[in-house]
C-alpha positions as CSV (number, residue, x, y, z in Angstrom):
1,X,43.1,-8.3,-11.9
2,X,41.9,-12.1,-11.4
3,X,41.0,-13.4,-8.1
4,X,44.2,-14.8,-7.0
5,X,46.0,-11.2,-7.9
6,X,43.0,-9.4,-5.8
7,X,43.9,-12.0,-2.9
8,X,47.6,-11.4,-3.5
9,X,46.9,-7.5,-2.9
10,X,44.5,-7.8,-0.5
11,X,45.0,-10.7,2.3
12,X,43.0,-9.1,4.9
13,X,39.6,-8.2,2.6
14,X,36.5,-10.6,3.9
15,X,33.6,-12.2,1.5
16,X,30.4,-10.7,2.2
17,X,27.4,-12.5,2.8
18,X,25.3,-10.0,0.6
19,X,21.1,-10.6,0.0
20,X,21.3,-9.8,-3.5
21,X,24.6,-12.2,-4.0
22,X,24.6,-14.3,-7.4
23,X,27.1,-17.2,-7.9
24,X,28.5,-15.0,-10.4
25,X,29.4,-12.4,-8.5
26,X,31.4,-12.1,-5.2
27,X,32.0,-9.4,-2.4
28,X,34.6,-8.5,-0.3
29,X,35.0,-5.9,2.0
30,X,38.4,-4.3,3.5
31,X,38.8,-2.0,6.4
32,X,40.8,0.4,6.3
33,X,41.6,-0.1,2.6
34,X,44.9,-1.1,1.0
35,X,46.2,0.1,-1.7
36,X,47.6,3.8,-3.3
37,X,44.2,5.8,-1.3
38,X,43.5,5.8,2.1
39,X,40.0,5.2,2.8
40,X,38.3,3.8,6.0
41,X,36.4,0.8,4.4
42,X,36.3,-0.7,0.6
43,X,34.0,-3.2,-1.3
44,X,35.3,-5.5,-4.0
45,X,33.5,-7.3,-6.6
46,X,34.7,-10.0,-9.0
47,X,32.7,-11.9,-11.8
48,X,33.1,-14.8,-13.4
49,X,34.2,-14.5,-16.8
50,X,33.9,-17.3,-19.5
51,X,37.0,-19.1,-19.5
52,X,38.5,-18.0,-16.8
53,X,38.9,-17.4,-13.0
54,X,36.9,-14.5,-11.6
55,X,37.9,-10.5,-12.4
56,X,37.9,-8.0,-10.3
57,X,35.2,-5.1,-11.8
58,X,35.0,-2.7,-9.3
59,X,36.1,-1.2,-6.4
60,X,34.0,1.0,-3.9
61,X,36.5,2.8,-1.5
62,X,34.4,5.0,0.9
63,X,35.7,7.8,3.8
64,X,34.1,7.1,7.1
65,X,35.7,9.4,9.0
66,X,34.6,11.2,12.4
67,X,32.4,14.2,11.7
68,X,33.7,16.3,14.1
69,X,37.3,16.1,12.6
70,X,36.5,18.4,10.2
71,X,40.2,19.7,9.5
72,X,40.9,16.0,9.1
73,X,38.7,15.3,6.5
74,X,39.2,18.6,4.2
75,X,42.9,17.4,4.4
76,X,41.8,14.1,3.3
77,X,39.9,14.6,1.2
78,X,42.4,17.0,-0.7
79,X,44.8,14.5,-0.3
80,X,43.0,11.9,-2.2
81,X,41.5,14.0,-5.0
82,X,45.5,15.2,-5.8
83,X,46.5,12.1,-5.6
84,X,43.6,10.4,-8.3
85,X,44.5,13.5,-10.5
86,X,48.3,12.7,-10.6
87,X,47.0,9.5,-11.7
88,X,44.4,10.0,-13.5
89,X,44.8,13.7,-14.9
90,X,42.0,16.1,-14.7
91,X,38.7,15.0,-14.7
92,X,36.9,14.8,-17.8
93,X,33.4,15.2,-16.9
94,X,32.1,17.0,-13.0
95,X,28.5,17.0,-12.5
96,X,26.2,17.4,-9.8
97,X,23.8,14.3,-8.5
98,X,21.5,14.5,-5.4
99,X,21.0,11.6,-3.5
100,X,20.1,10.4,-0.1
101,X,19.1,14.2,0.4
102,X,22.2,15.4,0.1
103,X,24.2,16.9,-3.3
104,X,26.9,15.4,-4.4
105,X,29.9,17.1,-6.1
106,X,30.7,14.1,-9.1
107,X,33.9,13.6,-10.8
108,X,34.6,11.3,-13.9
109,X,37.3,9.8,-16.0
110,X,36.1,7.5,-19.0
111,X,38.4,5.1,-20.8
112,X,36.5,3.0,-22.9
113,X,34.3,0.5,-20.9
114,X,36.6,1.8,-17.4
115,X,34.7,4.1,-15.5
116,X,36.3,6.1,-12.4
117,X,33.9,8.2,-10.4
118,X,35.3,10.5,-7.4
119,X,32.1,12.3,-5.3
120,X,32.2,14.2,-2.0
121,X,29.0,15.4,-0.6
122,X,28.8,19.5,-1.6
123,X,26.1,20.0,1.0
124,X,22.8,18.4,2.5
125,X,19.5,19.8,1.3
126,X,18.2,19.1,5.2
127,X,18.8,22.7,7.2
128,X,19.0,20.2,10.2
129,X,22.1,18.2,9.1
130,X,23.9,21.4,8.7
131,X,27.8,20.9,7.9
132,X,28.6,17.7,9.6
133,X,28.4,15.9,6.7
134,X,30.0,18.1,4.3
135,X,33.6,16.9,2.8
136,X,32.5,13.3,3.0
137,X,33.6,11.3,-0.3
138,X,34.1,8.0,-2.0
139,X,35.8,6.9,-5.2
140,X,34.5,4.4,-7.7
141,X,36.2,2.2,-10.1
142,X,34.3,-0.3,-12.3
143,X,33.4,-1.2,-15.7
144,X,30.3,-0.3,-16.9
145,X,28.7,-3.4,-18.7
146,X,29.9,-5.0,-15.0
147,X,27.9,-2.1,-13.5
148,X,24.5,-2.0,-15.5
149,X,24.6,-6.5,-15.0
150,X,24.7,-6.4,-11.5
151,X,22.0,-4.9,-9.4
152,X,23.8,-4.4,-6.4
153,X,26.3,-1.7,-8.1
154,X,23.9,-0.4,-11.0
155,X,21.0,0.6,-8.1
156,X,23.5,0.7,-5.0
157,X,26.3,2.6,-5.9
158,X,26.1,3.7,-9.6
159,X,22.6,4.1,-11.1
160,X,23.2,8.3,-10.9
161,X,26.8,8.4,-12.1
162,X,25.8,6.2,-15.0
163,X,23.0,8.3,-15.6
164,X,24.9,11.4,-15.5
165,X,28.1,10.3,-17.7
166,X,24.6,8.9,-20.4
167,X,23.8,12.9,-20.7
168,X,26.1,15.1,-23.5
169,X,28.6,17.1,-21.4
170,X,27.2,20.3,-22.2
171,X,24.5,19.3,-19.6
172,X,26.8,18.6,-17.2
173,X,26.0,22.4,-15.3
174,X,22.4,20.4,-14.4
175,X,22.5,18.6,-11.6
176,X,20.5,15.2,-12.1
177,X,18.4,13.5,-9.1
178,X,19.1,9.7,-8.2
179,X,15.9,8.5,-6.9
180,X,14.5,4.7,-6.3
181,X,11.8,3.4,-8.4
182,X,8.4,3.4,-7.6
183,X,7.5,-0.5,-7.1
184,X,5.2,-1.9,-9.7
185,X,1.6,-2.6,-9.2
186,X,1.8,-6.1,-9.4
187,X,3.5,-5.5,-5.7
188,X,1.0,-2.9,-4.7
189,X,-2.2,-4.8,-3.0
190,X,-4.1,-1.6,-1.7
191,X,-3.9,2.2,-2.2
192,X,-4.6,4.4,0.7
193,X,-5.2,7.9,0.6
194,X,-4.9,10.8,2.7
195,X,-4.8,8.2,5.4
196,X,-8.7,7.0,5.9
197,X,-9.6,5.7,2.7
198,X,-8.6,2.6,0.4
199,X,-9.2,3.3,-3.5
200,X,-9.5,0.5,-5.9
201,X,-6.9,-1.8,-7.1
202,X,-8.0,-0.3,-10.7
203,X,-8.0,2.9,-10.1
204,X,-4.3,3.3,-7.9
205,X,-2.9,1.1,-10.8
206,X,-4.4,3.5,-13.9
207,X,-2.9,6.4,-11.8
208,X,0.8,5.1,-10.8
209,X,0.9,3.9,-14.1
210,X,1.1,7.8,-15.3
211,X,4.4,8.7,-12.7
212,X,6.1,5.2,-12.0
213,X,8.8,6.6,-14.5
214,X,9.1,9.7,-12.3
215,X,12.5,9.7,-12.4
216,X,12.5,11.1,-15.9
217,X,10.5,14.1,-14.4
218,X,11.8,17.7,-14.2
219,X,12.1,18.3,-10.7
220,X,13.6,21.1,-8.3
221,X,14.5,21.6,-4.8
222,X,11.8,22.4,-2.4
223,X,12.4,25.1,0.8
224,X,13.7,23.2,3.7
225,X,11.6,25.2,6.0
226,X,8.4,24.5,4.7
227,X,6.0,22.9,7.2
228,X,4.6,19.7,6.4
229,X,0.9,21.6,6.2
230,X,2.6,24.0,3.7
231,X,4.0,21.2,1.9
232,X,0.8,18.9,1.5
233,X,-1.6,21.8,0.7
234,X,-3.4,21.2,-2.3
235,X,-1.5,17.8,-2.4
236,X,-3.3,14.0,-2.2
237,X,-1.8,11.7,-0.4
238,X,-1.4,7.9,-1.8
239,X,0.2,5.1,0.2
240,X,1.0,1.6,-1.3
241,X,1.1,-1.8,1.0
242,X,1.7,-5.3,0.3
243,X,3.6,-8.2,1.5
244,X,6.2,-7.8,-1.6
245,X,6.9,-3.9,-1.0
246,X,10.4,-4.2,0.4
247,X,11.3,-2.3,3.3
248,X,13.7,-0.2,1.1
249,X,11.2,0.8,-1.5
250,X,9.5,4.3,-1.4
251,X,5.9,3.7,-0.4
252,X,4.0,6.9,-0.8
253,X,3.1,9.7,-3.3
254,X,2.1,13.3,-3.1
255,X,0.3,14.0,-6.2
256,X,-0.9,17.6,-6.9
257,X,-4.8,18.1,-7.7
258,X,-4.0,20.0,-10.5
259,X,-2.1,17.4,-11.7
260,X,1.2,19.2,-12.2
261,X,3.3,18.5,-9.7
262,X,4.8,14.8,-7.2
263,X,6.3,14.2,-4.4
264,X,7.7,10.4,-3.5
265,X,8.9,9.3,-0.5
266,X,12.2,9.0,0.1
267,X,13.5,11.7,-2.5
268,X,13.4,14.4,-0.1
269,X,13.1,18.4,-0.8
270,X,12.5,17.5,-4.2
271,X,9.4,18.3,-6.5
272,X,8.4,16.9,-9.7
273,X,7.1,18.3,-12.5
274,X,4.3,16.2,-14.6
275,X,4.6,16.3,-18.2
276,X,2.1,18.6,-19.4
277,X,0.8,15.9,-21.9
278,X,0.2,13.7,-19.2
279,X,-1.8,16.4,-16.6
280,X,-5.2,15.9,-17.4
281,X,-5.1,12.1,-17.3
282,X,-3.6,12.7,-13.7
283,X,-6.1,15.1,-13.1
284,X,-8.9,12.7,-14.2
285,X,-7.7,9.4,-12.2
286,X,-6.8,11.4,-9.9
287,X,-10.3,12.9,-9.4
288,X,-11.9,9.6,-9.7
289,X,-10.0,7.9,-6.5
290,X,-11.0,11.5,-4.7
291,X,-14.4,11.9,-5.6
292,X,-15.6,8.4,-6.2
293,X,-18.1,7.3,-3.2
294,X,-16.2,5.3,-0.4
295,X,-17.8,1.7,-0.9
296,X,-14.5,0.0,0.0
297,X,-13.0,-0.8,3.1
298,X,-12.9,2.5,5.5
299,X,-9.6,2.7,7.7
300,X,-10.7,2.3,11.6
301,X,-9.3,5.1,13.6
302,X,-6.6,3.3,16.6
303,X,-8.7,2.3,19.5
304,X,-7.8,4.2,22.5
305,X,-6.1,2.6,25.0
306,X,-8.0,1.9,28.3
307,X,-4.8,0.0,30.1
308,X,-5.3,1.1,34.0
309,X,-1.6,0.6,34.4
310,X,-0.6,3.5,32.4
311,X,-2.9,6.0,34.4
312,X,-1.2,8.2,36.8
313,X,-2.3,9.8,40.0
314,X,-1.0,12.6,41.6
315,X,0.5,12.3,44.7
């Protein structure tokens, strides 16, 4: 579909003003979406093509329905996955992905370089969340050399499904963990551990430099009703700063002594295991930053606040 059939099919979809835009690319949003699915909101993107006008390479139709309607949304959700199977047929691949702390139920159709992708969320991994979100789904349509060029969609909205559709099928009964990179140390201007002390640019760099590519880690869901003093013991703390790190980016590490095991912020309630091949090099930088004597710049405690205004009397 070129731009002035998308247009044609979609009068009342707005260009979005997106921070990673690229001339090559535009965005459009549509609420509620039009079209043979009923969905509250949808993104469109077209890209220019050599040639000709712009294409339309994906389409990003998400449910954002009340929570408390539950009845609502299992109807809608049933709804929408008979209708993509009447068109579609059965899915050929259904996988599991965990993201944004929650598990994802994925389903796939491949046809050449076309890629559909209907998810719904199977359950959160957060006790606290309970059911509320639970039923809530999305369907993806896109092509997948569109997908892996542009960042927005290969990091955004389909760096897991990619990654799970790249695995044989027989590994499909896996679930697969879509996580954000770790930033590079070229970003990373001090290391901070367990709160009080900073380590050496050296020294954080030669030990990120073993996990950035965490991602590729075995992992596996941690309890959800672990403390966090049950969760940190016999874990060090690292924290990254500097004026690149964007906001979004996960800023911290939990790195076991032994070496074995990681936690990163922002992939919640899930633990990963080090490559054994790589353990006693974590162990050793990792036992350098803890045990190396504290020449650098200490972390001064707050200082307490003396503001007579905020004192109280009683009365």
């Amino acid at each position: 579909m070129d731009e002035a059939e998308f247009h044609a099919a979609h009068p009342n979809a707005e260009q979005l003003d997106h921070e990673d835009h690229e001339d090559s690319w535009d965005f459009f949003t549509e609420s509620p979406s039009e079209g043979p699915f009923e969905f509250e909101l949808a993104e469109y993107i077209l890209e220019d093509r050599p040639g000709t006008n712009r294409q339309l390479v994906a389409a990003i139709l998400l449910d954002r329905g009340l929570q408390d309607q539950d009845k609502v949304k299992k109807e809608g959700f049933s709804g929408v996955l008979r209708s993509i199977t009447t068109q579609f047929g059965k899915a050929q691949r259904r996988f599991k992905v965990i993201h944004w702390g929650m598990v994802l139920d994925v389903r796939a159709w491949v046809s050449g370089d076309n890629v559909a992708i209907f998810s719904n969320v199977a359950r959160p991994l957060d006790l606290d969340v309970g059911g509320s979100a639970t039923g809530r789904f999305m369907f993806l349509a896109f092509e997948r050399k569109s997908a892996e060029r542009n960042p927005v969609m290969s990091e955004g909205w389909c760096k897991g499904f990619l990654a799970g559709l790249a695995r044989p099928p027989d590994e499909d009964k896996h679930p697969i963990a879509w996580v954000d990179p770790l930033p590079g140390t070229n970003w990373i201007e001090r290391y901070v551990v367990d709160y009080d002390r900073v380590a050496s640019k050296e020294q954080g760099d030669a030990l990120l430099a073993l996990v950035s590519d965490y991602d590729t880690f075995p992992f596996s869901v941690e309890n959800a009703n672990l403390t966090v003093e049950e969760k940190n013991k016999g874990f060090v703390e690292i924290v990254f700063s500097g004026t690149a790190l964007d906001v979004d980016d996960p800023k911290a590490i939990h790195v076991s002594r032994d070496g074995s095991s990681l936690r990163v912020a922002n992939a919640d309630f899930l633990l990963f295991s080090v490559p054994k091949s790589r353990r006693e090099a974590l162990r050793h930088a990792l036992d350098r930053i803890v045990s190396t004597p504290w020449q650098e710049e200490l972390i001064s405690p707050p200082t307490p606040r003396t503001d007579p205004l905020e004192l109280t009397t009683d009365h």
